[in-house]
C-alpha positions in Angstrom: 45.9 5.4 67.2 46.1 9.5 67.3 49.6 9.6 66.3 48.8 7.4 63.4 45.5 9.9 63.0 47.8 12.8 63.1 50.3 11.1 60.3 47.7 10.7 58.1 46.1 13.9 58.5 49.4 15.7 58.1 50.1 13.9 54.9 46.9 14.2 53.3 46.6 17.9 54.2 49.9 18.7 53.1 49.2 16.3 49.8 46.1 18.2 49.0 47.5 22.0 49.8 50.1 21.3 46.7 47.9 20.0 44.2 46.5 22.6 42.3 42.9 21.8 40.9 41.4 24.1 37.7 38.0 23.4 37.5 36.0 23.9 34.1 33.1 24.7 36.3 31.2 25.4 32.5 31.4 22.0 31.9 30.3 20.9 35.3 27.3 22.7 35.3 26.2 22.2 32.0 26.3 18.3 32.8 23.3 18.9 35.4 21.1 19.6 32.7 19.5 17.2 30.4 20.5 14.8 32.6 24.0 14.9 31.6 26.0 13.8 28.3 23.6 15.9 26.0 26.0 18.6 24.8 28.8 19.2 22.2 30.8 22.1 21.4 30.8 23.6 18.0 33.5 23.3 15.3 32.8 25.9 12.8 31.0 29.6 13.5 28.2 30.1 11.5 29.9 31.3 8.6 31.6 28.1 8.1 34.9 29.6 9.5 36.4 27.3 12.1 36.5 28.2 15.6 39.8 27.6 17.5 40.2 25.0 20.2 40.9 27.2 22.5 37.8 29.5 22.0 35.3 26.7 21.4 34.4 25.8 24.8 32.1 29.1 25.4 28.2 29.1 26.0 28.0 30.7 22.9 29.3 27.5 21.4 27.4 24.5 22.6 25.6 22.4 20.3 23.3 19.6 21.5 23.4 16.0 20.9 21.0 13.9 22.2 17.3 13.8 21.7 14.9 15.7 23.3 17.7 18.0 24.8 17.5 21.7 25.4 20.7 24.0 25.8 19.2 26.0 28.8 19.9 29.9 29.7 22.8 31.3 29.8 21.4 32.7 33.4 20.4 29.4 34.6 24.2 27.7 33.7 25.9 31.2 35.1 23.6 30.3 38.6 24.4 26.7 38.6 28.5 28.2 38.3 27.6 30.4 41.5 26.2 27.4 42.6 29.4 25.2 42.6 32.0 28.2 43.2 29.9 28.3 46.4 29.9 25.0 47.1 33.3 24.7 46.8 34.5 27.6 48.6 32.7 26.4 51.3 33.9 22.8 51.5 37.5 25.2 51.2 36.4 27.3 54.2 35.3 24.2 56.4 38.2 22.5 55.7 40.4 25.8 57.1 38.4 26.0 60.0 38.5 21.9 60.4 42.6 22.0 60.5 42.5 25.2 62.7 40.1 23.3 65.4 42.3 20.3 65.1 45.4 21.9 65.9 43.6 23.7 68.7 42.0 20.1 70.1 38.3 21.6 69.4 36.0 19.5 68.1 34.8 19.4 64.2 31.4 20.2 62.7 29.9 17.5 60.3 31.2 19.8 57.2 34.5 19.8 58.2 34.8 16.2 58.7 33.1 15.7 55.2 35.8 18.4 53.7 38.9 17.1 55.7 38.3 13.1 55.1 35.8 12.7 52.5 33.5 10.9 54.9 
């Protein structure tokens, strides 16, 4: 059972060092609000001119559309950012320390188990 527990963890730490994840952390914190799906990102600036694809997804570019939707402050979607940078960096930094510990025998805290298998 442990070398089978040691196979897997070596695979799936290896496996998850080489992908490389970009997060459009704009996007995921927009979604919080409104209770997600209530935003769009404008086409044309308000000139008429057309915005290009790659400059459209801005805060200074979302349109809403759903009813009774709100775009909130650019402060509160630049704190829910911090929010999930944090988060994440975290879940990063337990899952260091996890492999660390598990190489030295030491047993794991509850957020390195969660970063290192999900459960």
């Amino acid at each position: 059972m442990e070398i089978v527990l040691q196979i897997w963890l070596t695979h799936n730490l290896l496996e998850s060092g080489t992908r490389k994840m970009d997060k459009d952390y704009l996007q995921l914190a927009l979604a919080t609000f409104n209770g997600g799906n209530w935003y769009g990102w404008k086409t044309h600036d308000s000139d008429g001119n057309k915005i290009p694809n790659a400059d459209r997804m801005t805060y200074a570019n979302v349109k809403v559309i759903k009813d009774g939707a709100s775009i909130p402050s650019e402060a509160d979607v630049n704190a829910k950012i911090q929010e999930l940078k944090d988060a994440d960096t975290a879940k990063a930094n337990a899952k260091t320390s996890g492999k660390a510990k598990l190489k030295a025998g030491e047993a794991l805290t509850d957020a390195e188990i969660e970063a290192l298998f999900g459960v």
